[in-house]
C-alpha positions in Angstrom: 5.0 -13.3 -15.5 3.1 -10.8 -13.4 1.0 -11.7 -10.7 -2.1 -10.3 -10.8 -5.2 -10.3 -8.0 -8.7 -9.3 -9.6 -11.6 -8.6 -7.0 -15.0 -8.4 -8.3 -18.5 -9.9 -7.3 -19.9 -10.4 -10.5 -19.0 -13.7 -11.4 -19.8 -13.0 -14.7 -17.6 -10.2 -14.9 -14.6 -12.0 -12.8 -14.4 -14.8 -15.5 -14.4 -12.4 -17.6 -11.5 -10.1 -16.8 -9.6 -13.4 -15.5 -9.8 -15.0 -19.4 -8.5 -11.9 -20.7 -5.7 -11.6 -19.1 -4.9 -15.2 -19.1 -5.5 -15.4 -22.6 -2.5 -12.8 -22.8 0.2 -15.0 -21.0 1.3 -12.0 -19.6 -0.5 -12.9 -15.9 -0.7 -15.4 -13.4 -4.2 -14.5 -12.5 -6.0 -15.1 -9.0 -9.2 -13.8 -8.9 -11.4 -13.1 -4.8 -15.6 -12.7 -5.3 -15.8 -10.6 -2.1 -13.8 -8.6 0.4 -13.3 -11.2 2.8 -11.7 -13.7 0.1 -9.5 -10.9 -0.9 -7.9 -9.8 2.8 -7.0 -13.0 3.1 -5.0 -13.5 -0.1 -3.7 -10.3 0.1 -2.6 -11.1 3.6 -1.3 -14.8 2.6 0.3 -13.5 -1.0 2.4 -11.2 -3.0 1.2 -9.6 -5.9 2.9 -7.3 -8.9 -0.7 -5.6 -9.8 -4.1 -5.8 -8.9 -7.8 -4.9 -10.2 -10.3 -3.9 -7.5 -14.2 -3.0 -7.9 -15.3 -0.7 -4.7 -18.6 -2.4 -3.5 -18.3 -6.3 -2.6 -20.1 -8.1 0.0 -18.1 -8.1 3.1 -15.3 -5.3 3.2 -15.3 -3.0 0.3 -12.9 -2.2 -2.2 -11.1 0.9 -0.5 -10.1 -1.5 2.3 -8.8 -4.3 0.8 -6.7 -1.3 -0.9 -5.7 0.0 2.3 -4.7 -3.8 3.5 -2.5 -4.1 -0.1 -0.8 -0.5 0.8 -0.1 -1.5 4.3 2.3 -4.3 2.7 3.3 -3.9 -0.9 4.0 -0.8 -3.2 2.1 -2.6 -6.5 -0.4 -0.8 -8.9 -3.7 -0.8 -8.1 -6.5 0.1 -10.2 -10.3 0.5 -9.1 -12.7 -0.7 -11.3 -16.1 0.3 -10.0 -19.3 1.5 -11.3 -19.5 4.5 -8.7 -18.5 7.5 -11.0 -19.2 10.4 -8.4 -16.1 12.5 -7.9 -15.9 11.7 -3.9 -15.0 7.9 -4.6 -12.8 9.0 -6.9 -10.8 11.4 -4.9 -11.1 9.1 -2.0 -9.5 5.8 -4.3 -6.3 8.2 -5.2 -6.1 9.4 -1.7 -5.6 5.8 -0.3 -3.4 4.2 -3.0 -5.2 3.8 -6.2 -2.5 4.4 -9.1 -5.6 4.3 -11.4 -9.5 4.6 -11.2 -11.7 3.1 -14.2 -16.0 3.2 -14.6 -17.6 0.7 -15.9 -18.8 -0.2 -18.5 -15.5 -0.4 -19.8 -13.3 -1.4 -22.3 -10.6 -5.0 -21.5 -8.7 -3.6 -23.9 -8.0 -0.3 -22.3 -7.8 -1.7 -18.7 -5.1 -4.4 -20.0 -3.1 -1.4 -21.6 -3.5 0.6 -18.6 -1.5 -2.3 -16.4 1.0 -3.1 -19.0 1.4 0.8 -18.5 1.4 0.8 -14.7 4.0 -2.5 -14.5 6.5 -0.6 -16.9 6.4 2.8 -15.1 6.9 0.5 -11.9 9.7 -1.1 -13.3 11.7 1.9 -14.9 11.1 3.7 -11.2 13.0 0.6 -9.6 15.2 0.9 -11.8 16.2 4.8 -10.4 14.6 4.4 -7.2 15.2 7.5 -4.7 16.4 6.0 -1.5 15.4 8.0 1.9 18.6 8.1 4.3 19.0 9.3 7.2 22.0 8.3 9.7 22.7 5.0 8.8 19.0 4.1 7.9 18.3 3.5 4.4 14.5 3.0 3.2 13.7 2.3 -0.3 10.0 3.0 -1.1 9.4 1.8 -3.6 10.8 -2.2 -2.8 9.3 -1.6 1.2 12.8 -2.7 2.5 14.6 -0.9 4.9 18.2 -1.1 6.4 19.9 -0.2 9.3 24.0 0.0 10.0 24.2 -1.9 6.9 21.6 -4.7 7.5 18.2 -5.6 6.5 15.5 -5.1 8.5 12.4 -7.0 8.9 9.7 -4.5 9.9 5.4 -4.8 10.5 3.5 -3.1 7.9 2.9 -0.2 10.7 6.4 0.1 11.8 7.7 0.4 8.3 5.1 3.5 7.1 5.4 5.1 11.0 9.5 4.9 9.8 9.0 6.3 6.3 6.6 9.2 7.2 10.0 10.5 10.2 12.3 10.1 7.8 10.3 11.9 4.6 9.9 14.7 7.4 13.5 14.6 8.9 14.0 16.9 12.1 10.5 17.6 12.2 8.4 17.0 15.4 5.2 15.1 14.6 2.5 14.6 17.1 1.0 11.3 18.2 -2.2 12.4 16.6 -0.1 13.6 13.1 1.0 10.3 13.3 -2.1 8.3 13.7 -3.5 10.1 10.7 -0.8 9.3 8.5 -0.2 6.0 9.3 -3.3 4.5 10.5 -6.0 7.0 8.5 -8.3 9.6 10.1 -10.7 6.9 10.8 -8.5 5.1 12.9 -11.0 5.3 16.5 -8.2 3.8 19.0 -5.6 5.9 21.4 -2.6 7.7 20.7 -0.9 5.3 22.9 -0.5 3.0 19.7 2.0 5.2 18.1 4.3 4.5 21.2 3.5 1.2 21.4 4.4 1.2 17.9 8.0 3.5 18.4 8.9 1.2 21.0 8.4 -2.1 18.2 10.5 0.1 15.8 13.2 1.2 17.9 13.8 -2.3 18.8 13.8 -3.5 14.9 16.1 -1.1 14.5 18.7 -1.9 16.8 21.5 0.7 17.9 20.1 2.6 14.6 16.7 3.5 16.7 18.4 6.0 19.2 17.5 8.3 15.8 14.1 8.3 16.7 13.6 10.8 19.2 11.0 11.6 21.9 10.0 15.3 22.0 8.1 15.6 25.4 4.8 17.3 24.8 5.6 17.5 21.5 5.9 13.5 19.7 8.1 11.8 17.6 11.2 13.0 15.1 14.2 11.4 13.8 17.1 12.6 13.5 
């Protein structure tokens, strides 16, 4: 049974979506009125999917998607009543695997998940795997291991190790990195990227001596 998070502050509307899919016996459903409800669970919880409209009271939509991408590789689909292209593009850009208007149809949005957990399943199933030395990342699970062992890595550490490795022997800069890992709105220093090498180099153990300082240049791995 999938595990499913719906956020929405229509209560009206939450009940709504939540009966559906219950009614299917398909879903474990927990459901969040507001974006404060929902960092929480996602930050206490696992989920296989999750339904997400865009403006709640507290955080939004867009970053209770960014806090799900930080930790887990499920579907996510926005469910929203802004329809302008902007919101759209900017839902993909961060994670979205699907973006729906209302009003809408349960019918369609149940088909689109059963749609979204099958493709994630059959892409497990022949999952790429990103090597490089003796690291091995698997995107698509969010595991990582190193000289033949697993290793546990932050949210930050993992996605700073994925974006060096899907760029091998390239030099990125501290401020390439805090784009792509912490998002162009991101207001601190650069100094968190090596804060953050340091964390990952240790994880790592003798495997982090692939991660390279360039001086005046930034990070590579190699």
């Amino acid at each position: 049974m999938a595990r499913l998070l719906i956020v929405e502050d229509s209560a009206e509307l939450l009940a709504l979506t939540a009966d559906f899919f219950r009614s299917k016996g398909s879903f474990e459903v927990e459901t969040a009125p507001d974006g404060n409800t929902a960092l929480k669970l996602v930050e206490e919880n696992d989920y296989d999917i999750a339904i997400l409209d865009i403006m709640l009271p507290g955080p939004s939509g867009f970053e209770v998607c960014k806090a799900l991408r930080a930790k887990s590789g499920c579907p996510i689909v926005f469910l929203t009543a802004l329809a302008n292209e902007s919101n759209i593009l900017k839902g993909y850009e961060i994670g979205a695997d699907e973006y729906m208007t209302k009003p809408f149809s349960l019918k369609v949005l149940y088909a689109k998940c059963l749609a979204l957990l099958n493709r994630t399943d059959a892409q497990m199933r022949t999952e790429v795997v990103i090597e490089c030395g003796d690291i091995r990342l698997y995107p698509l699970r969010m595991e990582v291991e190193a000289g033949g062992r697993k290793v546990d890595l932050a949210p930050k550490e993992y996605f700073l190790l994925k974006v060096l490795m899907e760029n091998k022997g390239m030099v990125l800069g501290r401020d390439r990195l805090l784009d792509l890992v912490w998002g162009m709105g991101f207001d601190g220093t650069d100094r968190v990227v090596d804060n953050h090498i340091k964390k990952l180099r240790k994880s790592l153990g003798s495997s982090g001596n692939a991660v390279k300082t360039v001086i005046g240049g930034g990070y590579k791995i190699v």
